[in-house]
N, C-alpha and C positions, 0 to 999 in steps of 0.2 A: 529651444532644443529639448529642455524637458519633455514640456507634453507630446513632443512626437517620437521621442524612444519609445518604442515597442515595449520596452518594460515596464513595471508598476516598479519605481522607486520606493513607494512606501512601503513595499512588503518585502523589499533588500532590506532598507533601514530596517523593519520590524526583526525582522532573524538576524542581522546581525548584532541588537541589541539584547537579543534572548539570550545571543551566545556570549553575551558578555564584552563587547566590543565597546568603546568611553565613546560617548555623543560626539566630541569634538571628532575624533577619528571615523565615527560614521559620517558624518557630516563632509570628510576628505573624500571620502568614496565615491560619495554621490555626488558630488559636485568633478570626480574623474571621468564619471561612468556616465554623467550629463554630457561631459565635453569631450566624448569619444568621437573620432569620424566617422569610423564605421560602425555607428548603430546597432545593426543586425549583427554584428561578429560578435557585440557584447553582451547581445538578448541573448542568442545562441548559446553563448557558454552561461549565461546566469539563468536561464531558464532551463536548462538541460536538456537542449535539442539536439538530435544528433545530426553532426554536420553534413552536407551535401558531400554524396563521391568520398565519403571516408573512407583513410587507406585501411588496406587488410591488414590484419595483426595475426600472426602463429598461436590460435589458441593451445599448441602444444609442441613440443620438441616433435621435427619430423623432418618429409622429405615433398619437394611441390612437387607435383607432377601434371603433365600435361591428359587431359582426356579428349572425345569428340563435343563436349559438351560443357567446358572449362577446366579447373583449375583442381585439383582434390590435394591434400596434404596429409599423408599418409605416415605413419607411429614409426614404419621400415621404409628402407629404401626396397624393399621386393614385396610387401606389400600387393593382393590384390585391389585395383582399382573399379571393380563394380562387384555386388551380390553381396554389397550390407544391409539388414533388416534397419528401418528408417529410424531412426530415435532423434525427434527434433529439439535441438537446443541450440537455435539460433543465435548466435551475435546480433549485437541493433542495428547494424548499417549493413556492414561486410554482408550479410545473408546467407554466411558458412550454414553448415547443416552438418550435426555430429551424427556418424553412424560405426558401429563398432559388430565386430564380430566376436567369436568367445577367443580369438587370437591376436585381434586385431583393433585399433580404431582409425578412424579417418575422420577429417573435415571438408566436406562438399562445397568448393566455391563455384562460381558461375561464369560471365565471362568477363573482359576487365571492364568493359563499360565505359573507356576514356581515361581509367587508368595508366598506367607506367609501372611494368614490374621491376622490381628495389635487388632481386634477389634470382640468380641464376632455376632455371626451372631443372630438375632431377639434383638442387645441392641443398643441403643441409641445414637448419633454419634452428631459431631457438625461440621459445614459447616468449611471446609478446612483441618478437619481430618481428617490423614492418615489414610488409611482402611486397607492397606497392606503394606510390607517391598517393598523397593527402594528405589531409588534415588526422590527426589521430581521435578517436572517438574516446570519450573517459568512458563511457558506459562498457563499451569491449575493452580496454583496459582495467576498470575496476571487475570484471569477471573473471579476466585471463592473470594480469599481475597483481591484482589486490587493490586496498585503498589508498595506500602511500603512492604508488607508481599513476596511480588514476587523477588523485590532485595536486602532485608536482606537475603534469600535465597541463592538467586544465589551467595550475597558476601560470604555468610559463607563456600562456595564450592568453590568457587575461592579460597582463602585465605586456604584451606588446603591444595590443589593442588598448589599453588605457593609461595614463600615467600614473602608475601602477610600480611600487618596487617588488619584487619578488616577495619579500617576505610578507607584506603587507595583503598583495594578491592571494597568498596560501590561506592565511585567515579569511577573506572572503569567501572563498571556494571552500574549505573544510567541512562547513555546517552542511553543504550539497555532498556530501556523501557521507552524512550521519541518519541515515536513513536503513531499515528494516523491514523486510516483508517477512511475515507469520506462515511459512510454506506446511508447517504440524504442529497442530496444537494437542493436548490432553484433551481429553474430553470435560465439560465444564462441570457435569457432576462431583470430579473430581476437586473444584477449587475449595473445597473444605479440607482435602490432603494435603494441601499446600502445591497444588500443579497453577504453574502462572495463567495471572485471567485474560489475559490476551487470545484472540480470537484467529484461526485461522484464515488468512486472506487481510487481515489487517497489517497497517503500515503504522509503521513507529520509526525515534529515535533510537541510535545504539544506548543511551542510557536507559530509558526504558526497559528497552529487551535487558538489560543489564540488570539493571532496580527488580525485574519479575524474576529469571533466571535467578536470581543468588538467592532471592526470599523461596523461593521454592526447593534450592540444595539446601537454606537452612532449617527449613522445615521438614526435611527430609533428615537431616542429623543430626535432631535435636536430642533424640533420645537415645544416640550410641553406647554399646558396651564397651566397660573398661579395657575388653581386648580388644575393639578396634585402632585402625593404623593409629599412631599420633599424628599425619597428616590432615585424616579426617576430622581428628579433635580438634586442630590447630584452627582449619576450615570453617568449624561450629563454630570458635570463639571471635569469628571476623562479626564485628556489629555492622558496618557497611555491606548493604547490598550489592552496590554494584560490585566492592573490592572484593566478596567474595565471588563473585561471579565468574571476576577475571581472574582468582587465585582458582577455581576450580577449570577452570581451562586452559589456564599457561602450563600449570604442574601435570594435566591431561589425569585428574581424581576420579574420571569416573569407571575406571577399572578396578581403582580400591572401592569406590562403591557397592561394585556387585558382589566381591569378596564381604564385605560389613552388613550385608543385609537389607538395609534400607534403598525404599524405591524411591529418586528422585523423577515425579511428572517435567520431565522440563520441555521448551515450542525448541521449534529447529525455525532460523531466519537464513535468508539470505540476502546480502546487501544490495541495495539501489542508488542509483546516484536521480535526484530530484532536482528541479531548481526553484529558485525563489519564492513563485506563487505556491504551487503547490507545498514546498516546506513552512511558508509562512500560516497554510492554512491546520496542515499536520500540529504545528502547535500551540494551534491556538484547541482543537478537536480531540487531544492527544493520539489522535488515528486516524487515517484518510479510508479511504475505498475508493480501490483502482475500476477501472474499464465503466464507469457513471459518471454524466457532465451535472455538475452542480450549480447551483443560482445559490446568491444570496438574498435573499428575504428581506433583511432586514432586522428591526428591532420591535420590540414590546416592554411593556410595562408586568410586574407580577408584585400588587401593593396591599393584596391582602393575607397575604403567606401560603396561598397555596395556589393549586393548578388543578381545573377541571379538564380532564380527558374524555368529550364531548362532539358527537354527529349536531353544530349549532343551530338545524332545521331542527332538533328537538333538547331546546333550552331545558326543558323540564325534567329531563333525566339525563342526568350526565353516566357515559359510564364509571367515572372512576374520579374523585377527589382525594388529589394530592396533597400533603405539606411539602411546600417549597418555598428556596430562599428568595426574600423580597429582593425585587430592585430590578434592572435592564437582565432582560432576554435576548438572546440571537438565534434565530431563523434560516434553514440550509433547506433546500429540496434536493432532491439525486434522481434525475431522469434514464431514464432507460431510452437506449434510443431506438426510431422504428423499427419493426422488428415485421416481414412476411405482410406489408401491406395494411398493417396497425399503427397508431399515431404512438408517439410517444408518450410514454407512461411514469408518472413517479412510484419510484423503489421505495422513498426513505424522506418520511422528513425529519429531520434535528433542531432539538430547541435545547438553548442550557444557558445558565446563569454565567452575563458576562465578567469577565476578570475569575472565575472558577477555571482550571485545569480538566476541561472534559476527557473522561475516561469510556470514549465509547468504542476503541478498542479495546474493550476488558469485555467480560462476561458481567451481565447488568446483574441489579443486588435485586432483581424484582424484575419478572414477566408474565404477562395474563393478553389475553387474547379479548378484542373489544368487536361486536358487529357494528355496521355502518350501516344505519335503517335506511336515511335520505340517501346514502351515496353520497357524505361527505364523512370529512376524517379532519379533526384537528384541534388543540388545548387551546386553551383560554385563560386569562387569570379570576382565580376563583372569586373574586371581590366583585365582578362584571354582575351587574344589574340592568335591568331590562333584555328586551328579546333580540335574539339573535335571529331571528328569521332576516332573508336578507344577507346575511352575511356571506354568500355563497360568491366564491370570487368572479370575477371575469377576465374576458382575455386583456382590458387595459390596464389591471391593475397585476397583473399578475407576474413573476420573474419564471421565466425558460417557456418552453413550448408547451408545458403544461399545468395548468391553472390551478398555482397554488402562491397564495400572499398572507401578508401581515394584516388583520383586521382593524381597524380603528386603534392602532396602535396598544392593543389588549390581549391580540392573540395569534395564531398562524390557524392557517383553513386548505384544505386542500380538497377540488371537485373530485368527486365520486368517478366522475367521466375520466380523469384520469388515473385512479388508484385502479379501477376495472376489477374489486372486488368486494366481498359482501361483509369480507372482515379482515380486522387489523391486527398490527401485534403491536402491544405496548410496551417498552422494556425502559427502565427509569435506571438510573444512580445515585446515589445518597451522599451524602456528608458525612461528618459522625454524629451531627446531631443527628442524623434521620430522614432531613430534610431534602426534598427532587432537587437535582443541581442538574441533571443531566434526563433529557427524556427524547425517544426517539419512537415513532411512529413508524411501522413497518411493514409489508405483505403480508400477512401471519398462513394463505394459502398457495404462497407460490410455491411452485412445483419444482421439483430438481431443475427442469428445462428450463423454467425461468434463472436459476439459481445460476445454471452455467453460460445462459446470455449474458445475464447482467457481470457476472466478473470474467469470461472470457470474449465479448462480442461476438458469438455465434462461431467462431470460428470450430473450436469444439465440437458444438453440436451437429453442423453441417458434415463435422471429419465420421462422427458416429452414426448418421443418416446417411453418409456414400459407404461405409466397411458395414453398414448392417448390424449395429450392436444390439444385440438381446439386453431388452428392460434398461433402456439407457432413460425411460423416463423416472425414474426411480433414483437413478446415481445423480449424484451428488457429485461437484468439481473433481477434485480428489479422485472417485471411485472411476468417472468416465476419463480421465487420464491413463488411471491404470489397464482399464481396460483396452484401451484402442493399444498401449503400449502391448500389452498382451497379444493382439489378435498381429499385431504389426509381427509377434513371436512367431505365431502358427500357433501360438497355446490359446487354451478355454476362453475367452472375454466376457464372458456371463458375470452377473451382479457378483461382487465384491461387500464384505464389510467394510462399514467405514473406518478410520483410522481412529 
């Protein structure tokens, strides 16, 4: 029954040993979640798929009403029901569609699709109620009701589907929705003011965002005057990062902040619910990247303390020797996928010292930009003697669609033919001794358009090639959001500065 669960058991046990959960009790789980019947009900909820025909949920106190063209759920019951400018913020199944006027909001549903309406059409509904029969989605409940309402949920679905007691289901499910995405970050010149080094578009755990957030308010009120509030002071003397994190937003301090002068940099997240694989890989990485399929590589050897960053068709000049920490390495590629008729491309390779906490959601301690003579891209351990010619991958040794693997157990390589550029960007992380723990190999000349392929899938880009955005090759995620949202106004959409 194991091996044909749809899920990787191993990387259930892996997160729920991180979170702290006794062996003997992981060991309960897996052997429930083994002798499930239904399989697929329990991939579904540990993987964080969203269910088939999931019922509607009220993302807002309102009123349903009927259209030519389905279902809209409007702020009044008088409410007009067409001639809102489009603002997309989809729910994950439901396919609501938020559009709001400057008196109004509304959410656009479509038609029931084999549903069953729950709730009289033209009466009265309250934010998270069901509108229709299904299964309830945790992803549209942790948006609409939060994160409490989203994994009693999901536990109460686990625990029918497995022998499962409630409370024991709630600890499995919890660690799936300790998950954060970085939707604004500071700018990273600024991590010397103490603005957190988390990157935007990266994904993290809530302690994380927690651990960055508080070090950066502390850093921020370090050096208060004696008249500032005593709340502020009290805030300063928290030694825990996360505890002051969460004291500076349960008390809601950041209005005495502006009063005291000092500027805290801090990221704005907003929550995700993830399942298994993916959280198992978030932390082992300490940061995923969304909208790129990933291969694992594999492992390597690094036994003579550093790391050459190295085109291996020209052994003799490496660009750049590292000190790094000896011992097993691990290996990730991140493809891009077809893209107008193009094969797919790798974004990103990552290598980092195994059993190290990779921090490559932060901003790196070190970036330099590397060219790529042969058309290839990839580190080695700097002890490697003899030539590397040769070492150029092919497609049988290689992991994903594009030709990038572990060399003679000593390095990662990846073909020229797939990076499709002339130069890389190298961005590392250190220890305190000093020492590479963390290195990532990267486009160093992709272009905004790439930039908004690879973490929106095109869809972005296609939306600013049919409304005609001026210099959308230029903007950046962020700026071509604002813009389309702009032009969707009737206002300017022209280049924007970055955040």
């Amino acid at each position: 029954m194991t091996d044909e669960l749809p899920i990787p058991l191993g990387d259930l046990a892996r997160v729920l040993s991180r979170y702290g959960m006794p062996d003997p009790e992981v060991d309960e789980v897996l052997r429930a979640v083994a002798a499930a019947e239904d399989a697929e009900a329990v991939a579904t909820l540990l993987q964080a798929r969203p269910p088939e025909c999931a019922a509607w949920i009220a993302p807002i106190d309102g009123y349903l009403r009927r259209t030519e063209s389905g279902y809209v759920l409007t702020d009044t019951a008088d409410a007009p029901l067409t001639g809102y400018p489009p603002r997309r913020k989809p729910l994950t199944t439901s396919g609501a569609v938020n559009e709001w006027s400057k008196d109004h909001e509304a959410w656009r549903f479509g038609e029931l699709d084999g549903r069953t309406l729950r709730v009289p059409v033209e009466g009265k509904v309250a934010a998270g109620e069901p509108l229709t029969d299904g299964p309830l989605d945790p992803h549209d409940l942790l948006l609409v009701l939060g994160k409490r309402a989203a994994e009693t949920a999901a536990a109460e679905r686990l625990a029918a589907v497995c022998a499962l007691d409630q409370e024991t289901a709630e600890r499995v499910v919890r660690p799936l929705f300790d998950v954060v995405e970085i939707i604004d970050a500071a700018d990273p010149g600024l991590a010397d003011w103490g603005a957190p080094r988390l990157r935007r578009g990266a994904i993290c755990n809530r302690q994380r965002f927690s651990v960055e957030t508080g070090r950066a308010v502390g850093s921020a009120l370090r050096d208060l005057p004696p008249s500032a509030d005593p709340r502020l002071h009290a805030l300063a003397d928290i030694r825990d990062d996360a505890e002051r994190a969460a004291a500076y937003f349960d008390q809601k301090l950041h209005r005495l902040e502006k009063e005291a002068g000092p500027t805290i940099y801090s990221c704005v997240g907003r929550p995700l619910h993830r399942g298994c694989t993916e959280l198992a890989f978030l932390l082992d990485q300490g940061s995923a990247i969304p909208a790129r399929t990933r291969y694992d590589l594999g492992s390597f050897d690094v036994s003579g303390g550093s790391l050459q960053v190295a085109d291996p068709d020209h052994r003799g000049a490496p660009a750049a020797t590292l000190p790094a920490r000896i011992g097993t390495w691990r290996a990730f590629s991140f493809v891009l996928d077809p893209d107008r008729g193009r094969p797919p491309r790798i974004a990103e390779l990552r290598v980092w010292a195994d059993g190290h906490s990779a921090r490559f959601g932060e901003y790196p301690d070190e970036e330099f930009p590397v060219a790529s003579h042969a058309g290839l891209a990839g580190c080695f351990d700097g002890d490697l003697d003899g030539d590397r010619d040769g070492s150029r991958p092919t497609g049988g040794t290689a992991a994903g669609p594009s030709s990038a693997t572990v060399v003679d157990g000593r390095g990662v390589v990846a073909d020229g033919t797939a990076w499709d550029v002339a130069q890389y960007r190298v961005s590392v992380w250190r220890d305190d001794a000093g020492a590479v723990v963390a290195l990532s190999l990267g486009n160093a000349t992709q272009s905004a358009r790439e930039e908004v392929l690879a973490l929106d899938g095109g869809e972005l880009w296609d939306r600013a090639v049919a409304m005609d955005i001026r210099g959308r090759a230029q903007m950046n995620v962020e700026q071509l959001r604002d813009a389309l949202e702009r032009a969707a106004d009737g206002r300017n959409p022209g280049p924007v500065s970055s955040a």
